[in-house]
C-alpha positions in Angstrom: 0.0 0.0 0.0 1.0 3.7 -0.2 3.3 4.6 2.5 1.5 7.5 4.7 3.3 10.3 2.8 0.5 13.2 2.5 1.3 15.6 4.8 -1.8 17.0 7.2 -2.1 20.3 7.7 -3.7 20.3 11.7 -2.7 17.2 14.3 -5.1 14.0 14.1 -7.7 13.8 16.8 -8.5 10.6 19.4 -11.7 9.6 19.0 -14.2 11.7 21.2 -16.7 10.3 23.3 -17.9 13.9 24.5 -21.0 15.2 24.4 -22.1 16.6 20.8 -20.8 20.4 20.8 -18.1 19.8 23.2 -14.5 21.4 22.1 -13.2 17.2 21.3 -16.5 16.6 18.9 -15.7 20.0 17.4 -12.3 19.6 16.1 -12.4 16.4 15.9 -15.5 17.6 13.3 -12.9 19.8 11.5 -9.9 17.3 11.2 -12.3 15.0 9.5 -13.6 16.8 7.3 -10.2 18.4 6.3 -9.1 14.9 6.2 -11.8 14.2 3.5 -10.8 16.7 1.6 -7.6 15.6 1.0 -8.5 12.1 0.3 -11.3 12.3 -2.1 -8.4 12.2 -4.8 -6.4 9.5 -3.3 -9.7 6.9 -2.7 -10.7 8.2 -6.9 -7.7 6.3 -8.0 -7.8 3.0 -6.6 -10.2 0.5 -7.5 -10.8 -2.0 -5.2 -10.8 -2.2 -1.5 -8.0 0.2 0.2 -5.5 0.7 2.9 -5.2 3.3 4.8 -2.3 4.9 6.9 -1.5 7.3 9.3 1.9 8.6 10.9 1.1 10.7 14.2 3.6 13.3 14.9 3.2 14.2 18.9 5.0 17.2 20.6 8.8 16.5 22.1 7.2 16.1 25.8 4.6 14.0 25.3 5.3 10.6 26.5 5.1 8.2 23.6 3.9 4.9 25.9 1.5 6.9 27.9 -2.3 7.0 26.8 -2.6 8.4 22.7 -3.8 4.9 21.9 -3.2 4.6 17.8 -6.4 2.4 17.4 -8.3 5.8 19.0 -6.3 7.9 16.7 -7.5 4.9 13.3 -11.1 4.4 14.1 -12.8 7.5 13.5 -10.7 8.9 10.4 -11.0 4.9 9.0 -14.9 5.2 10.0 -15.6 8.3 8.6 -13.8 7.6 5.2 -16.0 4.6 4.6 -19.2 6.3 5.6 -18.6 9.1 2.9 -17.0 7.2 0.1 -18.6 4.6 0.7 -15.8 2.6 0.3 -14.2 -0.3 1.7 -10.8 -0.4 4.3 -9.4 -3.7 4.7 -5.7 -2.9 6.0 -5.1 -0.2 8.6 -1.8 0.9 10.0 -1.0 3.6 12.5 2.8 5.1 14.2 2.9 7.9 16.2 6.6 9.4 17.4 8.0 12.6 18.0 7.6 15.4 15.7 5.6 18.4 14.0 4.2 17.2 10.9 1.6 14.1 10.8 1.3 12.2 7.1 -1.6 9.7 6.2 -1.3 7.7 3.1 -4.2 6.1 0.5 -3.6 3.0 -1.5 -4.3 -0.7 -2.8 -4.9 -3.2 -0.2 -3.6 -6.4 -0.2 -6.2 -8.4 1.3 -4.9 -10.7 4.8 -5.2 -14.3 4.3 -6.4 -16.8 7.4 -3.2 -17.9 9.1 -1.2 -14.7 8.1 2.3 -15.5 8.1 4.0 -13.6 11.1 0.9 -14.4 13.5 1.7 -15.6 16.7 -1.2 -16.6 18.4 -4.9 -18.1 16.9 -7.7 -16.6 18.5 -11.5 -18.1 17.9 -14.3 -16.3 19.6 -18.1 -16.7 19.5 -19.7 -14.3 21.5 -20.8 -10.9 20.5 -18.1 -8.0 20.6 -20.3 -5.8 22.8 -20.0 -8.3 25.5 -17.5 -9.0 28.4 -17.7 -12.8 27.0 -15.9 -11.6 24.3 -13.0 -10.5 26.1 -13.1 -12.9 28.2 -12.9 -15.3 25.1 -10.1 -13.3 23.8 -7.9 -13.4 27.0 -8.5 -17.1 27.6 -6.8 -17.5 24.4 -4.1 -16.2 25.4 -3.5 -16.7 29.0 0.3 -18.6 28.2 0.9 -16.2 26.1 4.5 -14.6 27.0 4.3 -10.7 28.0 5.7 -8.4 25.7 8.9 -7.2 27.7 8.6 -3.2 28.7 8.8 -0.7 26.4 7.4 0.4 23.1 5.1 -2.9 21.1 4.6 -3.5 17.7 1.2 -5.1 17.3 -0.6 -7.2 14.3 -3.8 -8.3 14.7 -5.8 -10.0 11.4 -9.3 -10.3 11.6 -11.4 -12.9 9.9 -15.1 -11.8 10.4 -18.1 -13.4 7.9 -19.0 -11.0 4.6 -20.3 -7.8 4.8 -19.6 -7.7 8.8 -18.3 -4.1 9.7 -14.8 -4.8 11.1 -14.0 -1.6 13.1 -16.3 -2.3 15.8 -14.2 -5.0 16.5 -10.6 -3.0 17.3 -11.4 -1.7 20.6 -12.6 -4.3 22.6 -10.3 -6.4 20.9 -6.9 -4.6 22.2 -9.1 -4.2 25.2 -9.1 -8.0 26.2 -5.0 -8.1 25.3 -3.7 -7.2 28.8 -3.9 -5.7 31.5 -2.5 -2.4 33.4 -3.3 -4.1 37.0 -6.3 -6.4 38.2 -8.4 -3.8 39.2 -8.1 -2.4 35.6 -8.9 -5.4 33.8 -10.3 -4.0 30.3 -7.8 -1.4 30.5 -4.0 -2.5 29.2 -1.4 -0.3 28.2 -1.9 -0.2 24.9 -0.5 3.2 24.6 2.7 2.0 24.4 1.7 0.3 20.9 3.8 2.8 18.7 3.5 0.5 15.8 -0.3 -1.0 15.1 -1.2 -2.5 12.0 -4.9 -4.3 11.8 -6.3 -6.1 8.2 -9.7 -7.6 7.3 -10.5 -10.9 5.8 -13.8 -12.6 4.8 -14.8 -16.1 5.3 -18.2 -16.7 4.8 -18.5 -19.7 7.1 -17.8 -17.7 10.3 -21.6 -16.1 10.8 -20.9 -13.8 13.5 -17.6 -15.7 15.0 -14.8 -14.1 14.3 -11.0 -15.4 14.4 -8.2 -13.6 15.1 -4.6 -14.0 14.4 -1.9 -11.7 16.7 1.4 -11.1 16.6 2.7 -8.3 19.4 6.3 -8.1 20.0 9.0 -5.1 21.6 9.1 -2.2 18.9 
């Protein structure tokens, strides 16, 4: 896919949960739509489904492993794309580091393929996403996995859903169920010290509404 090379003229926004009119749902308002501006053109030339990326530049005191999740920073520029193109994302990717100027970037997807090569761990859950069970599901899976030693994390996640099934729900509560800070914060890892995230869609009609997920999460 296109590397995220388009320079953006204001900082990304998180994702807001605010109350409509609030200063967050206000410029986060005004980063999308300056975002859609500048890739009507890039989403005109590619047939097909797309990738999407996007570089976060944050200032030099910021703490790069500290909050600023990327999957906050994906989902609403990745939602609000699709909703007025109407096209499709199937591979996402976000960085964030220290700098002035954010890029994103537009381009062909490659689509990910069940048992995607560098995944680590096979994940298989059946209950609904807007359920604990899920997460609960999710963790189970991957109780022996090995902890990602401190520091900044690289993390690939590949999601096979059934056709037609919007994917994006799916990233939060996902990385949600991947760790935790401390027991008492169970749904709530540290997955602001993901620096590198990258997350791709696949279809396989025999799923229904189970989805399977392959990760791979490793030290940046």
């Amino acid at each position: 896919m296109r590397a995220a090379d388009v320079p953006l003229p204001s900082a990304p926004r998180l994702e807001s949960w605010d109350a409509a009119g609030s200063t967050s749902q206000t410029e986060l308002i005004a980063y999308l739509r300056e975002l859609e501006r500048l890739a009507a053109p890039l989403v005109a030339s590619v047939d097909g489904p797309l990738a999407f990326a996007l570089d976060v530049a944050l200032p030099p005191e910021a703490d790069l492993l500290v909050q600023r999740d990327l999957d906050n920073y994906l989902f609403p520029a990745v939602r609000h794309l699709s909703e007025v193109t109407g096209r499709e994302f199937v591979s996402v990717s976000g960085t964030k580091r220290h700098g002035t100027t954010s890029y994103f970037g537009i381009g062909q997807a490659h689509a990910a393929t069940a048992g995607s090569p560098g995944a680590a761990h096979w994940v298989r859950t059946t209950a609904s996403a807007e359920t604990v069970a899920y997460k609960e599901q999710i963790a189970a899976a991957l109780r022996d996995a090995r902890p990602v030693p401190p520091g900044p994390v690289t993390l690939d996640i590949a999601f096979i859903v059934g056709p037609g099934r919007s994917w994006i729900n799916l990233w939060k509560p996902t990385i949600d169920a991947l760790g935790a800070s401390s027991p008492a914060r169970q749904w709530h890892p540290q997955d602001g010290r993901v620096t590198r995230l990258s997350l791709h869609r696949a279809a396989d009609p025999e799923l229904g509404h189970h989805v399977e997920l392959f990760v791979d999460a490793a030290r940046a």
